[in-house]
Every structure is written in C-alpha cells, then in structure tokens.
N, C-alpha and C positions, 0 to 999 in steps of 0.2 A: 121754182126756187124752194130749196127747205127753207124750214121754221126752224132746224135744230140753231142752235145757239153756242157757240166754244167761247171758253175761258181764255182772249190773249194772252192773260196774265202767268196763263198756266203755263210750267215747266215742270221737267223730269224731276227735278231737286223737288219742289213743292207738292208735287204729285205723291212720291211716292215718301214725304218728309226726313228725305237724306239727312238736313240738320238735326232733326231734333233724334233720327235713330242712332246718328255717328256719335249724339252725347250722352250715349245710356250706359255708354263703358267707363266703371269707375272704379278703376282698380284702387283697393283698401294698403293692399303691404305700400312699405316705405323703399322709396325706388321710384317707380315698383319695379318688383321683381316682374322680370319678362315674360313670361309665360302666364301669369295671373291674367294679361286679356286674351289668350286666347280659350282658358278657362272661361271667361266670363262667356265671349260671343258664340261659342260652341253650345253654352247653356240656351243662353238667348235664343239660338236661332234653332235651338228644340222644342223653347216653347211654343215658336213662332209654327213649327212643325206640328205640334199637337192642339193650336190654333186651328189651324188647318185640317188637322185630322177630325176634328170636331164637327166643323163646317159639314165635310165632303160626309161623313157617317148621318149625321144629321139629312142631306138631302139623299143620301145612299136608302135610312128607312120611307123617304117618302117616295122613294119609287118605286120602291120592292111593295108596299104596302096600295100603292096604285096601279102593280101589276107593268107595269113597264119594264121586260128584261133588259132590252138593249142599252138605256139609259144606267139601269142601275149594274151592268156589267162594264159600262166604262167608268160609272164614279168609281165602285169596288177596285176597278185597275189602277185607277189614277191613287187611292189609299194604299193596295200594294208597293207602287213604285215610291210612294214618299216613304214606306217604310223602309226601304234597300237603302234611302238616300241617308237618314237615323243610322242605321247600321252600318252606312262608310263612314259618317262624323267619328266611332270610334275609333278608326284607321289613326284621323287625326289625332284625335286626345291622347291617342297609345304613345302618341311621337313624344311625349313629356313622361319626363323622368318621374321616380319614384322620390329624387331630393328635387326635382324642379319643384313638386307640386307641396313636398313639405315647406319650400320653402315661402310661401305664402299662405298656407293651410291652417294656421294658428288664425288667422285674420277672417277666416270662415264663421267661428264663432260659431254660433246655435243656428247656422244657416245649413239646410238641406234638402236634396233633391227628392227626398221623402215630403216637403214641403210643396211639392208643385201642383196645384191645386188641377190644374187642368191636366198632367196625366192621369189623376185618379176620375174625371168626367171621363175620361176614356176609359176606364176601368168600370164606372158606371155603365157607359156605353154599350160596354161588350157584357156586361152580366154580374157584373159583382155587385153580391147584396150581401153586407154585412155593416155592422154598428164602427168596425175598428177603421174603418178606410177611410173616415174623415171626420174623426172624432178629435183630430189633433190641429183639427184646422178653423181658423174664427168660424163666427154660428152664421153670420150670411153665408159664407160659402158653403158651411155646412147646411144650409138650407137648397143651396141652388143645385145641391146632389142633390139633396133628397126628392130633388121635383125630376130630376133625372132617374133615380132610381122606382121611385112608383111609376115611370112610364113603361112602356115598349123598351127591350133592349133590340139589339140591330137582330140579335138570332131570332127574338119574338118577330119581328120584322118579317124577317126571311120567314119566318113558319108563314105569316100573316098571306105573305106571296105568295108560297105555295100551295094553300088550301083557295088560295083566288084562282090559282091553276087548273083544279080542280082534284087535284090531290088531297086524300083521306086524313090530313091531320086532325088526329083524337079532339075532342071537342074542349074535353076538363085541359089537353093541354091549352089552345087558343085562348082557355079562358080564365086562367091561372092567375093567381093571385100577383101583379109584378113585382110585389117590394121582396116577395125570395125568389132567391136563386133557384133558378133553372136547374133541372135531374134530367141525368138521363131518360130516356124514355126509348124501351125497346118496339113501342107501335111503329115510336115515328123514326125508328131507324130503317125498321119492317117496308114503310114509305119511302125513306131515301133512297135505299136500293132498286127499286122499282122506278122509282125518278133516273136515276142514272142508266137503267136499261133501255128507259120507253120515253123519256121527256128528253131528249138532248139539250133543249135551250135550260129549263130547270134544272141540269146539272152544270152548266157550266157556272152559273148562279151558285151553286153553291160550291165548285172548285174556287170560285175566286174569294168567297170567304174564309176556305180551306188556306190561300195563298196567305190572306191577312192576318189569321190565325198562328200560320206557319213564321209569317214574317215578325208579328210582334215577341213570338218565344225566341227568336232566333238574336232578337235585339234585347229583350233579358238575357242571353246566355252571354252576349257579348260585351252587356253591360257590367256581369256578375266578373267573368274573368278581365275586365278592364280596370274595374276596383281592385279584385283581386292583385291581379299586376302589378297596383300604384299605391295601395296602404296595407297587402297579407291581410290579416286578418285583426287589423287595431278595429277598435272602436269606428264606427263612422260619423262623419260632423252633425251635429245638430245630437250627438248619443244614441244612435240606432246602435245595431251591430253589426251593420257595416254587411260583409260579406256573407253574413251566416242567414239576416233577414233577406237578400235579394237572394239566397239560392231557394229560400223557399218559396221564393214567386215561379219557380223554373217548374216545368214540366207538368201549366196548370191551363190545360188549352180552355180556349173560348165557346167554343162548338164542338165538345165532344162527341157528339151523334155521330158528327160526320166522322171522325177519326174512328169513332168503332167500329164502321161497318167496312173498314177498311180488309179485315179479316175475311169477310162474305164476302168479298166479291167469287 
C-alpha cells in the first residue's frame, strides 16, 4: 500500500485558484469600455510568461553549469516555444483599434509596461548590466536585480558549460567581473567555431540559445510596430517615449558571439 496521501478536498478550481485569478481583472474606465479587459489579461498573462521564463532560465543555468546537455537542450526549447507563444499574444492586441485603446488610455495614468519588474529580471538574466534598468523601480526590487545582476548571466552559464566540455574558453573570460556587461571576445568566437565543427552536442546548445536570442528580438520588434500601430508616435503611458525608447532596445542581441561567427562559417 503507498503512504502518499491526496487532498479529497482538492479540486481544479482550488488547485489552480480559478477564483481568486478570475478577480485580478479590474477594469478602471467607466463602462468599462470593452476592450480594457482584454488589455488587462493579455498583460497579465505576460507576466505570468516572464514568471515562467525566469523559472525555466534559472534551472536552464543549472544545467548547463552541471554540464548536462540534454536536459538543458529541452529547458532552452521549452524557453523558445514560450517565446513564439509572447509573440502570437501580439496577434491578439493588434485586434484593438487605435480609438479602442484611446478610449480607456486616459485611465492608465503613470501606469507602464516599462514598469514590469520581471521583464527587466529577464534582462538581467540574459546580460544587461547597467545603473538605468532599474533605477525607476522601488529599492527592494531594485535590490533583487542587483543580486541577479552580480551573478552568472545564462551566456556566463553556457561559457561555464562549455569549458566543463572541455573547450578552451579564455580564462580572464570565466572569471570576469559579473556586475559588467559581457564584450565580445574574438578567442571565444575562435572556440565557437570549432565547437560547431567537432562538438555537435555543444552546438546544438548553443543554437538553441541562438533560437531564444532570435525569439526575444523578434518579440521587440513586434512589440515596437504594435505600439507603433496603436499610439504613432505620442508620448507613451507612465511618460516614456513611447515608440522611440523600444526601438532602441531593437537590434541588441544577447549572445553576440554566436551571431558573429555567423560570417566564418
């Protein structure tokens, strides 16, 4: 007989707390205007995505760092495919007008997606070390980067896994200071190349962070012409500027290395 033990008590509803996420939606305009919840729950269920992407990144560097390809080649995929899934949610939002979204927009207030605490952990995540990326945000969370940002990012990771491979990455890289941002570095492209000729498992490893690279610019780009789309070029809420600040997050990959040596082959 097992010893495991089940909750009678337990249901779907309770399990996964149906009530209490069905009442997170709290549309502000008067009405409301209809489209204001699908605004909301589109956001929502981004965070709920970059929840997620946290999570799966987070056990992504402990197994590249443990040396375990095949494990850490299906978290990497599974991060891939939640990004495609981000990048159809646009599909959705596009479906609202340019006056749908004014028409609740006002009721936004100093509220903005520039505000979302855990896209910029993901930003941490993949490499960005600078003072502006979360200076706008209370000092806890500003701290709970900063313990992100002097770790491992995922590409320190993956270097981490490949010199366990026994691949020649430069030493002063491994042991580099992590609170800056990661340079290129022409040894350890010198190394990649060589990895994709003679290591096959090692490179698929690093295709599939190629994929998640590719897939987060691809969801900037679609994020930039979605704004674009739905306010031109006004002001954006919370007083960014709107379209002119996300275009220059565009065209700013995570793992450069790998895209350089794209040339040599």
């Amino acid at each position: 007989m097992s010893d495991e033990k089940f909750d009678s008590a337990l249901t779907y509803t309770s399990y996964l707390a149906v009530d209490e996420l069905l009442s997170l939606q709290r549309p502000l305009s008067a009405g409301p205007e209809h489209d204001e919840m699908l605004f909301i729950i589109i956001h929502q269920t981004y965070e709920l995505w970059f929840k997620q992407i946290i999570h799966e990144f987070l056990q992504a560097q402990r197994t590249m760092e443990s040396g375990d390809t095949y494990y850490s080649l299906a978290i990497l995929g599974r991060i891939r495919t939640i990004m495609k899934v981000c990048v159809a949610q646009i599909d959705i939002l596009e479906t609202m007008t340019p006056l749908q979204f004014n028409s609740f927009r006002s009721y936004l207030s100093s509220a903005s997606g520039f505000q979302s605490t855990q896209f910029r952990k993901v930003e941490a995540l993949l490499g960005r070390r600078d003072n502006k990326m979360a200076d706008h945000l209370p000092p806890a969370i500003q701290a709970e980067i900063a313990l992100l940002t002097a770790k491992n990012s995922v590409w320190d990771s993956a270097l981490a896994y490949l010199a366990k491979r026994g691949h020649a990455i430069p030493t002063d890289v491994l042991n580099r200071d992590r609170a800056l941002a990661y340079e290129t570095n022409l040894q350890v492209q010198d190394v990649l190349l060589d990895i994709h000729r003679q290591d096959p498992e090692s490179s698929m490893v690093c295709e599939r962070l190629l994929d998640i690279d590719e897939g987060i610019q691809e969801w900037r780009y679609r994020h930039v012409k979605m704004v674009e789309r739905t306010i031109g070029h006004k002001v954006g809420t919370g007083g960014s500027s709107g379209v002119e600040y996300l275009s220059g997050t565009l065209f700013n990959p995570a793992f450069r290395d790998l895209w350089e040596i794209r040339s040599r082959f």
